[in-house]
C-alpha positions in Angstrom: -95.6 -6.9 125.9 -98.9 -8.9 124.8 -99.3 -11.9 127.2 -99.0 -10.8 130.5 -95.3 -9.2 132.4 -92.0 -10.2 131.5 -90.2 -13.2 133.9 -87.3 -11.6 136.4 -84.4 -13.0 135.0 -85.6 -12.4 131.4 -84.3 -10.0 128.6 -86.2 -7.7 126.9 -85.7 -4.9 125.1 -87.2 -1.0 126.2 -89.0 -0.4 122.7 -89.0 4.2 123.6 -85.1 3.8 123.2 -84.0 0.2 121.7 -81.9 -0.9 125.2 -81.7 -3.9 125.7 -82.0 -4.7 129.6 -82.4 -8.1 132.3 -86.0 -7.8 134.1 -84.6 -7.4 138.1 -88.5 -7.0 139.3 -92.1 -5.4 139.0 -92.4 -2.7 141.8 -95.3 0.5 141.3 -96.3 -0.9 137.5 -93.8 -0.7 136.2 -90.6 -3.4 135.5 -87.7 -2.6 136.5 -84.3 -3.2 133.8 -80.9 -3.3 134.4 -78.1 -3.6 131.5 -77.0 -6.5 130.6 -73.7 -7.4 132.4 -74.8 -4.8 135.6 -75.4 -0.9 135.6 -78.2 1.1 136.8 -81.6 0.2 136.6 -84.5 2.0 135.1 -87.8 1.4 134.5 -90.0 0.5 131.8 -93.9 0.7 131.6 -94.5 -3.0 130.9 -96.7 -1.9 127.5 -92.8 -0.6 126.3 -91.0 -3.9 126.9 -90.6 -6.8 123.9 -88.9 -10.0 124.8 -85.7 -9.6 123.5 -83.8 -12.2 120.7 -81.3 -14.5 122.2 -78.9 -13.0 119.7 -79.5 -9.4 121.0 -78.5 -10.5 124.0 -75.3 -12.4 123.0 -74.0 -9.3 120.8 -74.6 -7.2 124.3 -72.8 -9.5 126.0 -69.7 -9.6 123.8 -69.9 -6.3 123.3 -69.5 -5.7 127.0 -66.5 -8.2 127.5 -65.1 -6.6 124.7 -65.3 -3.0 126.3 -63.7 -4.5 129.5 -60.8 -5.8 127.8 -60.1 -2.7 126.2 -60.0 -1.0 129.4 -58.1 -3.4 131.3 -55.4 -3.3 128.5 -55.0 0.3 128.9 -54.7 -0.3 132.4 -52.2 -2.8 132.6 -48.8 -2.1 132.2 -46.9 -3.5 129.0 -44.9 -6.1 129.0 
């Protein structure tokens, strides 16, 4: 990322395997990502990180209350 290290709080996207993650901190030199919604972190070398485009991180989003009300239907009894 060109311009200095992505804000905590920001979303970017890990450019060595196209996830998109939130930006939880900087720790070792490295920034630390987490998926969008909550999962496990990883980190990133901060030359592998773009900012990511508001709409990748909509889609992520719905895609992630989608896959949570799938679940939760299969979980709930019919009625």
């Amino acid at each position: 990322m060109s311009g200095g290290r992505p804000p905590v709080g920001g979303y970017v996207v890990d450019v060595r395997n196209g996830r998109l993650g939130e930006v939880m901190d900087h720790v070792g030199g490295c920034v630390q990502l987490r998926p969008v919604g909550g999962g496990r972190e990883w980190d990133c070398p901060p030359e592998c990180v773009e900012v990511a485009a508001p709409g990748e991180v909509l889609r992520e989003r719905v895609r992630r209350l989608n896959r949570e009300a799938r679940l939760l239907g299969a979980i709930e009894p019919p009625r």
